[in-house]
C-alpha positions as CSV (number, residue, x, y, z in Angstrom):
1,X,0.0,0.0,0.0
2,X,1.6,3.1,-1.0
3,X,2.6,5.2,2.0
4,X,2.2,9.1,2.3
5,X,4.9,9.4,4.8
6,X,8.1,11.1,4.0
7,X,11.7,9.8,4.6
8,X,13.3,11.2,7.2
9,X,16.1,13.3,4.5
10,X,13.3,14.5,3.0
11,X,11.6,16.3,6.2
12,X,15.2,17.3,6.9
13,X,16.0,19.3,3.3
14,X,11.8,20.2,2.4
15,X,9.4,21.5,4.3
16,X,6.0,20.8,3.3
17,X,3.4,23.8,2.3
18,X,0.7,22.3,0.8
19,X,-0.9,19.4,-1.3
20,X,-0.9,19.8,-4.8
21,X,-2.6,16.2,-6.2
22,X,-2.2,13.0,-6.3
23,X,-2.8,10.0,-8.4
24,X,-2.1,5.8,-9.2
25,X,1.5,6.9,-9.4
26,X,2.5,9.0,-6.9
27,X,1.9,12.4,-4.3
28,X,2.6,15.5,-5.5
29,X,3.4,18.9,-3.0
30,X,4.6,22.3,-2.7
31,X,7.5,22.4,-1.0
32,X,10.4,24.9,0.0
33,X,13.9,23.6,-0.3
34,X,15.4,25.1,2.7
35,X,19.0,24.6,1.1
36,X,18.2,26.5,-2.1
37,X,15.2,28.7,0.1
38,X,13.2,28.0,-3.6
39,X,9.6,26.3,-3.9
40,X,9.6,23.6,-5.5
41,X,7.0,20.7,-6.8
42,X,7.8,17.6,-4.7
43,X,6.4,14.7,-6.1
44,X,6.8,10.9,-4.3
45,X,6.4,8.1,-7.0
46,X,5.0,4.9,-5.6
47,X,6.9,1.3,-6.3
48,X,8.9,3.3,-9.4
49,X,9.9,-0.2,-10.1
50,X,7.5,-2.5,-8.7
51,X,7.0,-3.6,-12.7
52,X,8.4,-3.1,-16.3
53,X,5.8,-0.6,-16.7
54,X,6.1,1.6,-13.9
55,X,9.9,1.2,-13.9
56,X,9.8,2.1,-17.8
57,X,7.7,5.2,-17.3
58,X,9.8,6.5,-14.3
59,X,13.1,5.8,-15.8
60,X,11.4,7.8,-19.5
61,X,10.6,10.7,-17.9
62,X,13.7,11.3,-15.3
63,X,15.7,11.0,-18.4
64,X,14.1,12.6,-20.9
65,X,13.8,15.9,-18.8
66,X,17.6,15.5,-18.1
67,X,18.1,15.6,-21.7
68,X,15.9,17.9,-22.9
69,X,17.0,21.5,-21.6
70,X,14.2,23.6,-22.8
71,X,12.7,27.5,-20.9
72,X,9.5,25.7,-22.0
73,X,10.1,22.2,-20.0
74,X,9.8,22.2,-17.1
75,X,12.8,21.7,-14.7
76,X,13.4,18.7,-13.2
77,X,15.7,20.2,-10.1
78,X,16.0,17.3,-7.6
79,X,16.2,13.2,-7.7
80,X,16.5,11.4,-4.1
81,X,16.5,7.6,-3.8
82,X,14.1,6.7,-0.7
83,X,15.6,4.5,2.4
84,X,13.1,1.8,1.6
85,X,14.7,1.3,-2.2
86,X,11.5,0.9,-4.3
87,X,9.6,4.6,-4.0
88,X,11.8,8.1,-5.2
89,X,11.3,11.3,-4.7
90,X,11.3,14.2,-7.7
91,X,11.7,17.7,-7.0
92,X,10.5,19.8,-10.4
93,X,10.4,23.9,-10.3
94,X,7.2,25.4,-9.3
95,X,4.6,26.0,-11.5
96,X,1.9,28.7,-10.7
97,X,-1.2,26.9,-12.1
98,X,-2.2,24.8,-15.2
99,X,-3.8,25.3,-18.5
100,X,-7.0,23.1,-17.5
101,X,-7.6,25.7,-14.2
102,X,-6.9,28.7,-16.5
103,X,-9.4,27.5,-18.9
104,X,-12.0,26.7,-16.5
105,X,-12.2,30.2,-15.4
106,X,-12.1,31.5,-18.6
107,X,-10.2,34.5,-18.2
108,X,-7.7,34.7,-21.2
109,X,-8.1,37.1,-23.7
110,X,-7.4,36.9,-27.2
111,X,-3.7,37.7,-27.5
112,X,-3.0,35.3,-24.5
113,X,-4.7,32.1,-26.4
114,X,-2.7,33.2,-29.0
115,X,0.8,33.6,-26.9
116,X,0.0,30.1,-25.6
117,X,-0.6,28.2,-28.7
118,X,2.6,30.0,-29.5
119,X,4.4,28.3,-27.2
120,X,2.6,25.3,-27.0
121,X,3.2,24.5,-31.2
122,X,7.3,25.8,-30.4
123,X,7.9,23.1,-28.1
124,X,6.4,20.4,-29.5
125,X,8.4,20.8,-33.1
126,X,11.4,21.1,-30.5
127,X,10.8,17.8,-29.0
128,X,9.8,16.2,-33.0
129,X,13.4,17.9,-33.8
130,X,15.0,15.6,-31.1
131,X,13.2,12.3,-32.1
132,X,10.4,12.5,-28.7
133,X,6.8,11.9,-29.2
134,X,5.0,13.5,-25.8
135,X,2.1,11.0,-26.1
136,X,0.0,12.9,-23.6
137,X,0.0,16.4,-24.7
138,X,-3.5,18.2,-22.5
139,X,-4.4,20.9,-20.3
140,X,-3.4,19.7,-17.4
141,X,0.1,18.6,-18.8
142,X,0.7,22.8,-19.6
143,X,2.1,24.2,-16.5
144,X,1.3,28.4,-16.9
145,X,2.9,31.1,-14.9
146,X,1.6,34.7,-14.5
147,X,3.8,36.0,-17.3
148,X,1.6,33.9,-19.5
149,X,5.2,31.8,-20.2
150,X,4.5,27.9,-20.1
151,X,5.9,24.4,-18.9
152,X,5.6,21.2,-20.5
153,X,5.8,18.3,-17.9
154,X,4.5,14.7,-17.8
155,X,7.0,12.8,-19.6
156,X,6.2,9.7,-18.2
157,X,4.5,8.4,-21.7
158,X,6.7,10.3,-24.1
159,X,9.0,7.7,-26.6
160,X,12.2,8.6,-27.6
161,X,13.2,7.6,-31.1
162,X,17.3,6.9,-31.7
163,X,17.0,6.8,-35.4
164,X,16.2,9.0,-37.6
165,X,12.9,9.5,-40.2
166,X,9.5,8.7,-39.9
167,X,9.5,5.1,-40.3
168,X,11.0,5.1,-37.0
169,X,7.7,5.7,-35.3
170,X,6.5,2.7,-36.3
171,X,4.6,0.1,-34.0
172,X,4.8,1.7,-30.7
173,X,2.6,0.2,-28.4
174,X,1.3,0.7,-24.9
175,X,-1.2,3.4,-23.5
176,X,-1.2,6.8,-24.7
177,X,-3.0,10.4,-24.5
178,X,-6.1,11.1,-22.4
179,X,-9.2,10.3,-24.9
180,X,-9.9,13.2,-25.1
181,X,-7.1,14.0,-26.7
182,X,-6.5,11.1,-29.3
183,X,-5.9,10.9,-32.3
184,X,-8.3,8.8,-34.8
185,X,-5.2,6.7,-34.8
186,X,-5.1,5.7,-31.6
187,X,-8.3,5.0,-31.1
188,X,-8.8,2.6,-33.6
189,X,-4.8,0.8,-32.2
190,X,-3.5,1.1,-34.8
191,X,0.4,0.7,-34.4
192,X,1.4,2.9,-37.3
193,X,1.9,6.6,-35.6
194,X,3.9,9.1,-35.5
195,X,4.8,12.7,-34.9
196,X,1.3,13.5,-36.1
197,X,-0.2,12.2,-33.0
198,X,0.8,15.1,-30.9
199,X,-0.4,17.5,-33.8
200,X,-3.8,16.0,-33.1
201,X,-3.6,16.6,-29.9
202,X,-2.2,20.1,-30.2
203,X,-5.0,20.9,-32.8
204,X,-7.5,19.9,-29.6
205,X,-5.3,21.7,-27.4
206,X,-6.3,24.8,-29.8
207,X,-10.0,24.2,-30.1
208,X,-9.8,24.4,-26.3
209,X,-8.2,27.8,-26.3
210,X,-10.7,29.2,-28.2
211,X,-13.8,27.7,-26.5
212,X,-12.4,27.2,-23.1
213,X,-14.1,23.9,-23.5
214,X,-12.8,20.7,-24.7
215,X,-13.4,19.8,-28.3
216,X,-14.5,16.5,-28.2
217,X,-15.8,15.0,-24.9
218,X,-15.9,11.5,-25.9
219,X,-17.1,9.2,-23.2
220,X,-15.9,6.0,-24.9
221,X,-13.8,5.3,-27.6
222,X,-16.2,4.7,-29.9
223,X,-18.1,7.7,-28.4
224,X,-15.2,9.8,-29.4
225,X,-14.7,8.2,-32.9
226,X,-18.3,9.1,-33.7
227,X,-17.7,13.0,-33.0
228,X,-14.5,13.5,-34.5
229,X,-16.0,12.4,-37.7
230,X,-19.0,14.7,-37.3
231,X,-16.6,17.3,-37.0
232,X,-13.9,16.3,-40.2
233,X,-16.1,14.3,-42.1
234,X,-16.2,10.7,-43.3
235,X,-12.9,9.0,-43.6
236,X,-12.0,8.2,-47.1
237,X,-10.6,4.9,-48.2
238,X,-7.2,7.3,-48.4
239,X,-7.6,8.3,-44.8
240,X,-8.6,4.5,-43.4
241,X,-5.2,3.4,-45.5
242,X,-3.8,5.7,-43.5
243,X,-4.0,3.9,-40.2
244,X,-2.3,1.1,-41.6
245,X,-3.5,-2.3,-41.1
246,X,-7.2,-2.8,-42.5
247,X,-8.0,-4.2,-39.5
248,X,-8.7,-1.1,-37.6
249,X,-11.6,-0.6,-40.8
250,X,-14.2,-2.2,-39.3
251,X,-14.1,0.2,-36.1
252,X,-14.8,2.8,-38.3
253,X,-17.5,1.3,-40.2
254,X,-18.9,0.2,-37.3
255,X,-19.6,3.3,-35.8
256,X,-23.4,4.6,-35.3
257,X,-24.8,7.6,-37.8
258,X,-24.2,11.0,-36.3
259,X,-25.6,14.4,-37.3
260,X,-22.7,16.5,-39.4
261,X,-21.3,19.4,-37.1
262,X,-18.0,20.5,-39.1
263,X,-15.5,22.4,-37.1
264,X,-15.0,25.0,-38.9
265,X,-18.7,26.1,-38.3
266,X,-18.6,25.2,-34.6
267,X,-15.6,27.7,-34.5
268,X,-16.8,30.0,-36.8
269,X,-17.4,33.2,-34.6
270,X,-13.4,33.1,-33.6
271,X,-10.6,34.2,-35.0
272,X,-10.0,33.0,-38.8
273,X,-6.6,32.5,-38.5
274,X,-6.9,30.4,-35.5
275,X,-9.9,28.3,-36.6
276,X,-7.7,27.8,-40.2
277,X,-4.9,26.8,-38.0
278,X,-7.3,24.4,-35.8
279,X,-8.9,22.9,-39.2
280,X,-5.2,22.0,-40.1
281,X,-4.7,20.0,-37.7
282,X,-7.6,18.1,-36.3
283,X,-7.8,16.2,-39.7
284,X,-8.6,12.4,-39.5
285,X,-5.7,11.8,-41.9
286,X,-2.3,12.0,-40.2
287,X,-0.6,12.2,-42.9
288,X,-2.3,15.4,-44.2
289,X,-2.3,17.0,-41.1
290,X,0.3,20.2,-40.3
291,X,3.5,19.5,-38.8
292,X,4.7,21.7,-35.7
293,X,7.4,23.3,-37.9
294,X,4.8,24.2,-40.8
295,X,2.4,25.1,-37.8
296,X,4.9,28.0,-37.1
297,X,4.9,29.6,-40.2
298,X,1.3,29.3,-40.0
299,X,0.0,33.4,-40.1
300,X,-1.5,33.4,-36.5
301,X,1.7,32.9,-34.8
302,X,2.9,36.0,-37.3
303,X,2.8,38.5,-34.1
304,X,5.5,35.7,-32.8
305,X,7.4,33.6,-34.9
306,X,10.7,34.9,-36.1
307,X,13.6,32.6,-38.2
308,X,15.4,32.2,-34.8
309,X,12.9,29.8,-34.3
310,X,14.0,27.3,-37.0
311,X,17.6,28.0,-36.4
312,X,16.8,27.0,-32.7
313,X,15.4,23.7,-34.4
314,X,17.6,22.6,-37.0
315,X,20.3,22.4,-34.8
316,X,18.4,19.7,-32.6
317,X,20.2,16.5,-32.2
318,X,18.1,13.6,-31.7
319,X,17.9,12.2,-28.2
320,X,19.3,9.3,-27.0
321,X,18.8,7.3,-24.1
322,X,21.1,4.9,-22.2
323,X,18.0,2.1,-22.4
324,X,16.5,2.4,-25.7
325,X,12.9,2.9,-26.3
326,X,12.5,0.2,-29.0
327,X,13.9,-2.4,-26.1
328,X,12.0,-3.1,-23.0
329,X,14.1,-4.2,-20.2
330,X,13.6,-5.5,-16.7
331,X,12.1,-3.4,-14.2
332,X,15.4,-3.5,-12.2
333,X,18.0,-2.3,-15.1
334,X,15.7,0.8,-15.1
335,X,16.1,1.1,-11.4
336,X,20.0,0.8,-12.0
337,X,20.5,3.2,-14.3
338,X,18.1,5.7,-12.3
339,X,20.3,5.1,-9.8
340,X,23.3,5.7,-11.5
341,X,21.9,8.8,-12.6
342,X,21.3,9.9,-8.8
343,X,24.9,9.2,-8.3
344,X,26.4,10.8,-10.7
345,X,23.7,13.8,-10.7
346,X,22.8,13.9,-7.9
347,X,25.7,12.6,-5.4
348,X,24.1,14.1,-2.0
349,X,21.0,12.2,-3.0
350,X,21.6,8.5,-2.2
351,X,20.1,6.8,0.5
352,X,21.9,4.4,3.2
């Protein structure tokens, strides 16, 4: 049973303000540092390595935000190694709030959405540039701060990808993305996806910004399915080939009649540019929707986007991790090389 109680060195160096949330995988608090005198985001991970899974996910995201140095990630400051040898302690900078809260209060005006999708397109054609797929790009994954700057966190589902091209992204498995957040892809499981996921996903994201309500609130899979294609249309053969193996067809075809809403007439009393934008990327097809470099150059971002933008990309090297992504190993080599990380990271950090 996963304990809330904290290790005696980490009562010692935080002091505890306040809960933030918690989950399956973990507690989550502010916290000030009283050797730095800086608030941090303390989060406890239950069992990290009680299984492949939850030793994979642990080990992805520790060392993706190790290797990804980005203003718009968020920090990961702090990695302590608990006494008992099977829960760890992760100590990120502190956010202000999210994107879901913002949104729920509705409070953003129109040059802020704007600013935001900004960002939010920036960083995810910095991650394509280094091989990473986020794999649960949402709301509540956008960390915000008053200055209207963001965070990306929650890497625990992202997939690095050593080699290079698109074939590369080829039948990766496992859970991904909040529903309502999928792409058609992924709902129907098909293993043939790639960077376009995360367009889908940032297309929803933008939908969001304009409505301050979710785009498609799906309440199964099939649910979703149904009003995504009320929104783009009927999938073409084109479109089904897409998604690779014919056997994610019959999903489709399967799927009750639904009255036509297209998107661009839901969205039609908002900005042009932002809705034309939105169109381009919630498209069933992934390969005919807009890439996050293209998304750039798009005119809404005009007020923003500058060539340093690409220079900052195309001199992206692609990640690499010590455990590759296209290999899964045993829970405890992912433990290991955590731990190795701690020590050589993080030398003041190891328990005894």
């Amino acid at each position: 049973m996963a304990s809330f109680n904290l290790d005696g060195q980490i009562e010692q160096r935080y002091k505890i303000l306040r809960h933030i949330g918690s989950g399956a995988y973990g507690i989550v608090w502010c916290a000030l540092d009283r050797e730095t005198n800086t608030l941090v985001a303390l989060k406890k991970v239950f069992d990290a390595f009680g299984n492949q899974q939850d030793a994979q996910r642990t080990y992805r995201e520790v060392m993706l935000l190790t290797a990804l140095r980005h203003e718009s990630i968020v920090l990961l400051r702090n990695m302590i190694r608990s006494v008992n040898g099977t829960d760890i302690y992760l100590a990120f900078e502190l956010a202000e709030t999210d994107l879901s809260t913002i949104l729920r209060h509705n409070v953003l005006g129109p040059i802020h959405r704007q600013y935001l999708a900004y960002q939010i397109v920036k960083i995810v054609a910095y991650l394509h540039s280094r091989g990473v797929i986020h794999r649960d790009l949402k709301p509540a994954n956008i960390f915000v701060n008053s200055d209207c700057r963001i965070k990306l966190g929650d890497f625990g589902l992202a997939r690095c990808i050593q080699s290079q091209g698109e074939d590369a992204f080829r039948d990766l498995t496992g859970y991904i993305a909040t529903r309502w957040y999928r792409a058609p892809e992924i709902l129907v499981n098909s293993a043939n996806y790639t960077t376009a996921m995360d367009m889908w996903a940032v297309g929803c994201i933008m939908g969001e910004l304009l409505t301050s309500s979710p785009l498609f609130m799906g309440s199964s899979t099939l649910h979703q399915l149904s009003l995504i294609i009320s929104a783009v249309g009927e999938p073409t053969t084109g479109d089904l080939e897409s998604l690779g193996s014919s056997e994610t067809w019959p999903l489709v075809d399967a799927l009750p009649l639904v009255e036509s809403c297209p998107l661009y007439e839901t969205l039609r009393q908002y900005d042009p540019d932002a809705v034309d934008l939105t169109c381009k990327l919630v498209v069933f097809n992934p390969t005919r929707r807009i890439t996050a470099r293209e998304a750039l150059r798009h005119p809404y971002f005009a007020p923003f986007f500058t060539e340093s933008d690409m220079e900052e990309l195309n001199k992206a090297t692609m990640v690499s991790l010590p455990l590759p992504d296209e290999k899964d190993y045993p829970a405890a080599e992912y433990r290991e090389a955590l731990y190795n990380v701690i020590s050589d990271r993080f030398r003041q950090n190891i328990a005894v």
